[in-house]
Structure formats: structure tokens, C-alpha cells
N, C-alpha and C positions, 0 to 999 in steps of 0.2 A: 687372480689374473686380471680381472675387470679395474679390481683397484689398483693397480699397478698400472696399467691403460691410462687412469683417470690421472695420477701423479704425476704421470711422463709429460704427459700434456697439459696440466696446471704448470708443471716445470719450465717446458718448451714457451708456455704463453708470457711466462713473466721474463724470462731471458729475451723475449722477440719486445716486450714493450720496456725493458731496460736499454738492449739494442736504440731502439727507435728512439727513447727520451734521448740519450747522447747525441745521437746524431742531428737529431733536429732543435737544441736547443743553441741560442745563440753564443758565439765564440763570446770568452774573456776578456775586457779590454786587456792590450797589449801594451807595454811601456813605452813604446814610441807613437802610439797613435789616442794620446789621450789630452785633453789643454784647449786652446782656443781652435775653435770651428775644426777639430778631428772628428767625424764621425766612424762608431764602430758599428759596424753592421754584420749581425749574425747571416751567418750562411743558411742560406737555402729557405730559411725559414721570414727572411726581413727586410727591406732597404728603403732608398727615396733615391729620385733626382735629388741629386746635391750641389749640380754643377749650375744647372740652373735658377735664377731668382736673385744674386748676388745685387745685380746689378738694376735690379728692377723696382723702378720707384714706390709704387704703392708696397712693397716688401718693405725698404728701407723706412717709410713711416710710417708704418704699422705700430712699433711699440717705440716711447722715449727714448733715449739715447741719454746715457750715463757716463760722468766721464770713470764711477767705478766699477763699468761693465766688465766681467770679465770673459764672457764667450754669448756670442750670438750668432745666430743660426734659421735661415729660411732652407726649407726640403718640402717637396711635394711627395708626399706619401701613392704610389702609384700602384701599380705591379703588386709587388709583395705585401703589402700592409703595415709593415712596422720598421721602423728605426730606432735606434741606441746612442747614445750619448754621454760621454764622460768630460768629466768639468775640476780641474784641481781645485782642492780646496785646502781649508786647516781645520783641525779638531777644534771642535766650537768655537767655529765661525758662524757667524748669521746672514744669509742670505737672503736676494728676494727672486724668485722665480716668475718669469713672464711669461705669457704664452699669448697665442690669437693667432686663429683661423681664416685664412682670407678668400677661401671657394666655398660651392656647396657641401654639404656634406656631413659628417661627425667626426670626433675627434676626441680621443683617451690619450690623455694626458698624466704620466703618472714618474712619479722618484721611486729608481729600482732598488737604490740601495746608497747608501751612506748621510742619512738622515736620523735621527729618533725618531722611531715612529713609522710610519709609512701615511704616504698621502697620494690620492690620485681624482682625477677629474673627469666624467664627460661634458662635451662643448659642441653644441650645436653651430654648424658654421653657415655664414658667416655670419661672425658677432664680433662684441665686444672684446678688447684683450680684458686677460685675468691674470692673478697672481697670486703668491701666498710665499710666507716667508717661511726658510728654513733655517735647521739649523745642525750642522755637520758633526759627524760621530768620527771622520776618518780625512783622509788624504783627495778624498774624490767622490763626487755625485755621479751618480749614473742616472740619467733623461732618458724616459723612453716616450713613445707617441705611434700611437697606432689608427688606423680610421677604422671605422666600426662598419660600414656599409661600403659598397662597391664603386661608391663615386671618389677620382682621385681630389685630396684635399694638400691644399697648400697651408702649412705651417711657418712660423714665426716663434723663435722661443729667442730667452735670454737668460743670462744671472748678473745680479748685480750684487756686488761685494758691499753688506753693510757694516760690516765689521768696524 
């Protein structure tokens, strides 16, 4: 009987943290909301101001300007901690990924997936932009950036197509 007790509820616990991994993990990018400055942003678990910083000069010359830029992107990581980003691309294509931090704070910087390899960064802010090149496995990079401490940080990313 005890052991049957014990089952029930190793059963009931894995089913409760299956539940919970689904629900909190970030949505899929979606085929309309992927390309130049779409952000996807998982529910419940992620976001930034997106709306603000466009137009705010020290953002726009924070990192060069390309004319083979193909998606750029300033978001204050606030509230939630994390944002997601999707970026078209081509099966071995070579890219260069930019990034830099323009508040207090920290900042994880990482490619979630359409790379070889996997790469990610922490970045003490404010600092220096940084960069590193990649080089695409599929149809699309996915960008994420999360802040690591409780102070909101304002980000700066881009990709430039070196292909």
C-alpha cells in the first residue's frame, strides 16, 4: 500500500512539472511575426518595452549602421526579464551579430537556435558593443537577451548579412 502511495505521487509530481514546463515555456515564433524588428515574445514568462527607444538618439548610435543590416532592434528589458527574436536568414549564410548595453545593469545575450554550435554572452552594462560572427544551419536565427539582475536594462542588437 505505502508503495503504491509513493507511485501515485512520483506520478502526480512529474505530470504537475510537465504541466508547468508547457505552460511557461516561450511561444514558437509564428510565421507572420518573424523578419525585420518583429519581436516574439513568450508569454507570461518574457517581454521588453519595444515601443520605446526608436527614436532615441543615443540608441540609434550606439552600434554602426550597415547598409547590409538586416534587422535592428533597441528593447528595455524591464518587468519580465527576457525577450526573443527571430531574424531570416539562409542555410550557410554568415552573419555578424551586435549587441551593447546602454543602462546599469547586466545582460545575457545568447542565439537560441539556428546557428552551429551555440553561443552566448554575459555583458556588464554599460559598456562597450560586442559581437561575433555566425553562421546559419536553417531559415532563421532566434535572439534572445535576458537581464540577470533586477535593474531594467536597455539593449541594442543587430545582424548584418556578411554573406
Amino acid at each position: 500500500m505505502r508503495r503504491l502511495a509513493l507511485t501515485m505521487a512520483a506520478v502526480l509530481l512529474v505530470g504537475l512539472g510537465g504541466w508547468w514546463s508547457v505552460w511557461s515555456a516561450p511561444e514558437p515564433p509564428r510565421p507572420g511575426q518573424t523578419g525585420v524588428d518583429a519581436p516574439v515574445v513568450g508569454s507570461g514568462g518574457g517581454g521588453a518595452d519595444l515601443a520605446g527607444g526608436r527614436g532615441d538618439s543615443a540608441a540609434a548610435q550606439a552600434l554602426p549602421r550597415f547598409p547590409e543590416t538586416l534587422w535592428r532592434q533597441t528593447a528595455t528589458l524591464d518587468q519580465r526579464r527576457f525577450v526573443t527574436w527571430s531574424v531570416q536568414t539562409h542555410p550557410g549564410g554568415r552573419y555578424l551579430l551586435q549587441y551593447v548595453c546602454l543602462s546599469d545593469g547586466q545582460l545575457y545575450v545568447r542565439v537560441v537556435r539556428g546557428v552551429a554550435g551555440s553561443w552566448s554572452r554575459s555583458v556588464s552594462c554599460p559598456g562597450p558593443f560586442g559581437s561575433v560572427q555566425l553562421v546559419a544551419t536553417g531559415d532563421e536565427l532566434t535572439i534572445g537577451a535576458r537581464r540577470l539582475n533586477h535593474r531594467h536594462v536597455k539593449v541594442v542588437l543587430q545582424v548584418v548579412d556578411l554573406s
